[in-house]
N, C-alpha and C positions, 0 to 999 in steps of 0.2 A: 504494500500500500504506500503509494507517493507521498510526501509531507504537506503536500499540498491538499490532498485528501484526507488525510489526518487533523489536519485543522480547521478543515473545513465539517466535517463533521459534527465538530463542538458549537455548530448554528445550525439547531434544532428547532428554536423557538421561532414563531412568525416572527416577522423582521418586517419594519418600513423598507420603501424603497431606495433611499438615501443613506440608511444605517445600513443597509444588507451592501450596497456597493462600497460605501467606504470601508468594511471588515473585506471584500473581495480585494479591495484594490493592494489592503494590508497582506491580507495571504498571498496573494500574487507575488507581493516583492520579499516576504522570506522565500518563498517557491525558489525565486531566482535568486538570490544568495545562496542560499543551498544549492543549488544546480550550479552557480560561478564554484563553488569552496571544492565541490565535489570534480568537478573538470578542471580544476587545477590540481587534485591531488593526483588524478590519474596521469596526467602531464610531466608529473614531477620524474627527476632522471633515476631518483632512489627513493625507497618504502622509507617508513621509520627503523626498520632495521639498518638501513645503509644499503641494503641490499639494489639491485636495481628492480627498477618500477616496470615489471613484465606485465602489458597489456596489450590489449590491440590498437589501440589510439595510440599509446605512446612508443609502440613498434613504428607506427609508421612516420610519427612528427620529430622522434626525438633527435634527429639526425639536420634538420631543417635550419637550425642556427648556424651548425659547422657547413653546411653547401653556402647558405646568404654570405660568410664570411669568405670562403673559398671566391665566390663570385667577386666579392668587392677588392679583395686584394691582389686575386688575375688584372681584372679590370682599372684600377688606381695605379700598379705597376705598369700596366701597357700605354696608359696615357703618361705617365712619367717618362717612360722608352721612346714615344711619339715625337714630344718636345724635345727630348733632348737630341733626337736625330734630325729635327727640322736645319735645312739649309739657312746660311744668312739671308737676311730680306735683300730685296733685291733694290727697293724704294726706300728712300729715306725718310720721306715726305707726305701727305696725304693724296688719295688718288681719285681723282674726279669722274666716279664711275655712279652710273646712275643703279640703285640700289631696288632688289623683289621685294615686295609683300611676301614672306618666306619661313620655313622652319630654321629650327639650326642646323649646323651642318660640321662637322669636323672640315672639310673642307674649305670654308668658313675662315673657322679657327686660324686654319693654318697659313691663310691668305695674307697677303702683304699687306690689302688696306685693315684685315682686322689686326694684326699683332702691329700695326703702326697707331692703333688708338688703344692698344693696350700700354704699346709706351708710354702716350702720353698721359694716360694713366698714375703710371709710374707703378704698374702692378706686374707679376711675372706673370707669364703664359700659361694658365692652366687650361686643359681640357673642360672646361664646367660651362654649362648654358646661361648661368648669371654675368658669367665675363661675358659669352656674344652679346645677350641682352644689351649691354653697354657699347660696346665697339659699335653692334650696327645702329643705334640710335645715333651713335657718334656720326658715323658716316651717312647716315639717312640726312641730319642734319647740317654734312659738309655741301653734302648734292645738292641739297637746296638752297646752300646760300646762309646759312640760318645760324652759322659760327663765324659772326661780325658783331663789332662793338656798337653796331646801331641796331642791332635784333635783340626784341624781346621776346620770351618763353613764361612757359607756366606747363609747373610739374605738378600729376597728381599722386596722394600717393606715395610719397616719394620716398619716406623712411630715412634711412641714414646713406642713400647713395652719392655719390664722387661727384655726379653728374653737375649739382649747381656748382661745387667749389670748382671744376676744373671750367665750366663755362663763365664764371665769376673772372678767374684769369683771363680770361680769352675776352673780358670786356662786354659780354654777351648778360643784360639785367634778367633776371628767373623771377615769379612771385613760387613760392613751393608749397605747399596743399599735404592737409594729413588729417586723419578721420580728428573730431575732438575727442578729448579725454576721456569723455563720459561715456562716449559711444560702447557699446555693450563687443564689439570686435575688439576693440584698441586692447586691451589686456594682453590677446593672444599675440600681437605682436612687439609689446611693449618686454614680455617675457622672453622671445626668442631674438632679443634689439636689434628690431627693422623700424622702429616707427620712431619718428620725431615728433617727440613734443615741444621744442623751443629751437628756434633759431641756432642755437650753441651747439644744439644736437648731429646737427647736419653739417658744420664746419669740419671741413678736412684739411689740416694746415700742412701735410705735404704737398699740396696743388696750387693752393693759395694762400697770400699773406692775411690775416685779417677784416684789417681796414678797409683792403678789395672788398673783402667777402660779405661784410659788414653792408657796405654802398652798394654792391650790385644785387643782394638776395635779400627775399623779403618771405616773410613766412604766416601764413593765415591756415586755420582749419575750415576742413569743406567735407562736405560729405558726398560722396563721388555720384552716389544718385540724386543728388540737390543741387545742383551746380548753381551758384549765387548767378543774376543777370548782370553785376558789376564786374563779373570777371569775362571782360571783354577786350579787342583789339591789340590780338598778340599775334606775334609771328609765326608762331609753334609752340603744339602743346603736345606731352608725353606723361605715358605712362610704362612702367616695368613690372609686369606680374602684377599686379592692382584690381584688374577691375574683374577676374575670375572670383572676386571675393566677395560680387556685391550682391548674389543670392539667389540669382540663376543667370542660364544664357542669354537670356532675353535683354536681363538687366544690365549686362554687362555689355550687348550691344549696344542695346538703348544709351549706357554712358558713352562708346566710342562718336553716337553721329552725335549727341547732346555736347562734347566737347569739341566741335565743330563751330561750334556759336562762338567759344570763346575768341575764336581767330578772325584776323580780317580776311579780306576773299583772298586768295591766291598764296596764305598760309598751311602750315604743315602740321598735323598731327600722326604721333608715330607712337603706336603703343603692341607692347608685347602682354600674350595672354597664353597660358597652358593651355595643351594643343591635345586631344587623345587621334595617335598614327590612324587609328584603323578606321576607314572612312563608315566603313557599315557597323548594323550593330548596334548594341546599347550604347550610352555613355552616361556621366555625372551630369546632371541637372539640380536646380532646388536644393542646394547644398553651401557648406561653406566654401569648400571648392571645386568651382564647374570646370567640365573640360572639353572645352569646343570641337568641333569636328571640319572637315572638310564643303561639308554641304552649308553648316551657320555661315561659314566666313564665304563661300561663293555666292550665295543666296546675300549679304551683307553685301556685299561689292557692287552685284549689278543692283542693287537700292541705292545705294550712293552715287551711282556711276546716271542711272535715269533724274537722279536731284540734281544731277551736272558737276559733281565732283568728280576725281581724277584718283582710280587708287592703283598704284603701282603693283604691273604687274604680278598677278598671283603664280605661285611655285610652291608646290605641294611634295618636290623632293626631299625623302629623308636621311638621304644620303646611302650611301655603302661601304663607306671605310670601317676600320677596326672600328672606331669608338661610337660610329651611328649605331652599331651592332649589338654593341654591350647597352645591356641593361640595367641600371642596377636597383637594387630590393630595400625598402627600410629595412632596420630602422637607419635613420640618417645620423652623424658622427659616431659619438666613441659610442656609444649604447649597444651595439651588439658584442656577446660575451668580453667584454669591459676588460678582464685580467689578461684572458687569452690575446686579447690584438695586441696588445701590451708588451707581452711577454716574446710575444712572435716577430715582433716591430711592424706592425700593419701600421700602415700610415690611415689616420680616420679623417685625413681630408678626402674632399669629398671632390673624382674627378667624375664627372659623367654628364652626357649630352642627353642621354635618353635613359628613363626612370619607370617603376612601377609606382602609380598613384591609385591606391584603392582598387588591386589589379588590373589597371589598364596600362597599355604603355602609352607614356606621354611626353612630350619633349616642349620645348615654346616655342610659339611663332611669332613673328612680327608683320603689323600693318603700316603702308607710310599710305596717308590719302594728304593730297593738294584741295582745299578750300574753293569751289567754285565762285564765281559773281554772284551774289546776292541780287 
């Protein structure tokens, strides 16, 4: 007899309709307490003897941490071996190449104009889709003009990235955007330190001096599905992994053509969003984090493109090199067996272009659209 049965038993007597559900709603969650304690003891590597934990669930899972580790440390090792056999650049300089609406790409990476804005960066060349994020906004926004000391931007979103301090140098004024405090999200990224709450937050003083940074950046909170009507007539606006968070697809659309208003006509917005490869199929909806597909974003394009906007080239390539290939597994840093990577020297930085989120594999893409005439 289940424990859930057993205590439900001991409500015998008539019951209102109100009393009888809030006693159910109680039995249901020791139910599950009991069922969580009871599947982790079965899980467990060893009995209370010491002895090992022989079952059939845990014959088949217990091996599962040592493959995810196995995976990560092939994978982290082959991108290290990547980079360091990379040729010297061939360009010294930035390269005036007109940029896709696109995934990442190891390819990418390993390009002259991306490890030319990794320089100036001033970060080393990792394998990781957080550095393309950044290089191709960089060059999205060389193509169009939009890294000169008479362009202005506005970032949403933005957290603790490089991107205002190193456009601060460059003479180029940002307003920069982040949920407010009170926002019921901001915690989660307040913990894993992506989010800015103050101006100071966002200052990177290897890129810039202060006093720059001080005069050219300005910082207000906004909340990415509200976009105030005073945040208007900028040259470009961008986002990095931001708007998958705002609570479904839809919404996350809705914010890319909504921050179209903020630009004047013939302005650039250029944002990156998690991407799930497999075009058919389920995906993540109505969630903390969605993850777009192939058809949202061509379906998105010819809508912008019928509005009279201009979206650069779409490329649904996900590459075929070693590291498009490799996929890797949560958990993410040192958290998978913690002494063991340790011990072994696993490095728990984190190299990888292409990821399991909630079993899907998923990488990011980027959109650049040009702002039509009003």
């Amino acid at each position: 007899m289940s424990i859930k049965k057993k205590i439900s038993a001991f409500i015998t007597r008539p019951l209102n309709r109100r009393v009888r559900a809030i006693l159910e709603k109680q039995v249901n969650a020791i139910s599950d307490e009991y069922n969580e304690r009871k599947l982790r003891l079965l899980l467990s590597l060893v009995n209370q003897d010491s002895q090992p934990n022989i079952n059939a669930l845990n014959e088949r899972l217990r091996n599962i941490d040592a493959t995810s580790l196995n995976i990560k440390a092939m994978g982290y090792r082959l991108a290290r071996s990547l980079v360091d056999a990379l040729p010297p650049v061939q360009h010294d300089g930035p390269q005036d190449i007109a940029i896709k609406s696109k995934l990442c790409t190891q390819e990418d990476m390993e390009s002259d104009w991306s490890r030319y804005w990794t320089s100036e960066l001033k970060v080393p060349l990792i394998l990781h889709r957080k550095i393309w994020e950044h290089t191709y906004l960089l060059q999205a926004l060389y193509s169009t003009g939009n890294i000169s000391p008479d362009k202005k931007g506005l970032g949403f979103g933005c957290g603790v990235e490089p991107i205002p301090s190193y456009l601060a140098a460059k003479g180029v004024s940002t307003t920069i955007t982040d949920l407010p405090p009170e926002h019921q999200q901001t915690s989660g990224w307040m913990s894993s330190n992506e989010y800015a709450q103050t101006l100071e937050n966002a200052y990177m003083e290897h890129l810039v001096d202060r006093d720059t940074f001080n005069r050219m950046v300005s910082h207000r909170f906004v909340d990415m599905n509200a976009i105030p009507d005073d945040l208007s007539g900028y040259d470009f606006c961008w986002s990095i992994c931001a708007l998958e968070h705002l609570g479904s697809i839809q919404k996350g659309l809705d914010f890319i053509e909504n921050s179209l208003r903020t630009l004047r006509p013939g302005g650039t917005a250029v944002h990156t969003m998690e991407f799930n490869i497999n075009p058919d199929g389920p995906t993540i909806d109505n969630w903390i984090t969605v993850l777009f597909q192939r058809k949202h974003i061509e379906e998105f394009a010819r809508k912008m493109e019928a509005a009279g906007h201009k979206v650069a080239q779409l490329d649904f390539n996900a590459g075929n090199r070693p590291m498009d290939q490799f996929i890797d597994v949560p958990p993410w840093g040192g958290h998978l067996m913690n002494n063991v990577s340790e011990e072994l020297g696993i490095s728990t930085n984190q190299h990888h272009l292409k990821l399991a989120i909630d079993g899907f594999v998923a990488t990011c893409f980027a959109i650049t659209i040009t702002k039509g005439p009003e």
